[in-house]
N, C-alpha and C positions, 0 to 999 in steps of 0.2 A: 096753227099757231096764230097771234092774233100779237098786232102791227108792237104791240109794247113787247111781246115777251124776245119779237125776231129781232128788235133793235138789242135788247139786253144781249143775247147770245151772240149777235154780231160784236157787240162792244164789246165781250169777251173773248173770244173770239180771235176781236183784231191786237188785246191785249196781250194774250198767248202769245200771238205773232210776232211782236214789238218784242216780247222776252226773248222768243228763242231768237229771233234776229241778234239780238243782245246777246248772246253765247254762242253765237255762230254757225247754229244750228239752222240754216238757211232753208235746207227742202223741206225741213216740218214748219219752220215760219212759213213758207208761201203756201203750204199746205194748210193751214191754220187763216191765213189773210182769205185763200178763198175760200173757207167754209164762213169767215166772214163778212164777204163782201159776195155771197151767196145769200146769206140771210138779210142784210141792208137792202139788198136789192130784189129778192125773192125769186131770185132766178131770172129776171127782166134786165137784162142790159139797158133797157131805155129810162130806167128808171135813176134820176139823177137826185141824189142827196150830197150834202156837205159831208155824212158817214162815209158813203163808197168812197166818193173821189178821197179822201185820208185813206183809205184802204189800197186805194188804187199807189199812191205815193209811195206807202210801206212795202208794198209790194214790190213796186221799182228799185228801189232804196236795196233789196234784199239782189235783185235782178243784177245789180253795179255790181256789189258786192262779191257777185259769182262771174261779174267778167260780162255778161249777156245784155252789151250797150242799147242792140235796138232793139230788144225786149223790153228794155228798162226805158226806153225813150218812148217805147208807145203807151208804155201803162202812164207816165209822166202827161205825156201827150192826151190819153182818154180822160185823167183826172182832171186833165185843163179844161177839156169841153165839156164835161159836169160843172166844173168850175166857171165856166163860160155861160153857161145855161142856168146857174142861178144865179149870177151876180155881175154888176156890171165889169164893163172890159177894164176897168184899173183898179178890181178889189186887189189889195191886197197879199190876198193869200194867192194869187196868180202867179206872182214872183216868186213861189219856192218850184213851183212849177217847172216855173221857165228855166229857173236856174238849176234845175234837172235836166232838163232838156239842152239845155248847152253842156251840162257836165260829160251828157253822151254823148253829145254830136264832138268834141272838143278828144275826146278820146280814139273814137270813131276816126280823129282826121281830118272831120267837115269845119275847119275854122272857122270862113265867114259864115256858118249855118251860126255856129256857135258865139262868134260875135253878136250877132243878130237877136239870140237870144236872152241871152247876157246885158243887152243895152235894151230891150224890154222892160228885164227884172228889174234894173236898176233903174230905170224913170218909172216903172209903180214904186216900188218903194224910196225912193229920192221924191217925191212927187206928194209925198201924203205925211203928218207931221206924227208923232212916235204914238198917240194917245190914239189915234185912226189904224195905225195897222197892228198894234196891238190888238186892238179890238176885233181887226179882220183878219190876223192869224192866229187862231189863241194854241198852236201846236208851239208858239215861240213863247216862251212862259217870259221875259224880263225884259226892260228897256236894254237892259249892259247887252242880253243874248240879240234883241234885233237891232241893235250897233255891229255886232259882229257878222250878221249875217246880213248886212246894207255892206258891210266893208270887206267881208269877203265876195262879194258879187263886185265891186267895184274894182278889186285888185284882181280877179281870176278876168274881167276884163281885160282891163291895163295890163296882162300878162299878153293875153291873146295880138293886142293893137300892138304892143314891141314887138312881138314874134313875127307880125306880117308886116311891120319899119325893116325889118333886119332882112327879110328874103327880098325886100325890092332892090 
């Protein structure tokens, strides 16, 4: 197969995936995410595209969904270091990341992990002005959607910093 045809079949692929995720049909999405992030990557883990790591996320996103925190924290976590390796350390798109990565560590139990992460997401994206990180997540299609998700990172915070006010 030849580098255009393995990206098409990965984008579809990872499109299947996104659907069945969307009806809840979870083991055939992740079944479907790694036949796509099988072809993005051509069977090379070392191979870091903006494709995979979106594959790696959906992946994760599916992992929550069935309960499987530190499954879902490490796909979260590998899509960051693809993420890490082609852009610098406050693109943007880092903070859906991170704020995965608090979503399981925070369930998990691990608060200050979760704080920590959480107060990442929120200085990349507090950090950078709407026309910047739009352009450096384009998975957040509107201004009005990354208001919401600046502000739900900012209260899933402030949720976590009262909870550890209240046990002192």
């Amino acid at each position: 197969e030849k580098a255009e045809e393995r990206e098409a079949l990965s984008n579809a692929y990872n499109n299947l995936g996104i659907a069945l995720k969307n009806v809840g049909r979870l083991e055939s999405a992740i079944e479907a995410l790694n036949h796509a992030y099988m072809k993005a990557t051509n069977g090379d883990d070392k191979v870091a595209t903006a494709q995979s790591a979106q594959i790696l996320q959906n992946v994760a996103q599916c992992l929550v969904q069935q309960g499987k925190m530190d499954d879902a924290r490490m796909m979260y976590s590998r899509a960051l270091e693809i993420g890490q390796r082609l852009y610098r350390s406050d693109h943007a798109s880092h903070a859906l990341n991170y704020m995965g990565i608090a979503r399981c560590l925070k369930r998990e139990g691990k608060i200050p992990e979760a704080m920590k992460s959480y107060a990442t997401a929120c200085q990349i994206l507090d950090g950078k002005d709407i026309e910047e990180c739009l352009a450096e997540i384009p998975e957040v299609p509107s201004k009005e959607r990354l208001e919401q998700v600046r502000q739900q990172c900012r209260q899933e915070l402030a949720q976590l910093v009262m909870f550890m006010e209240e046990l002192k």
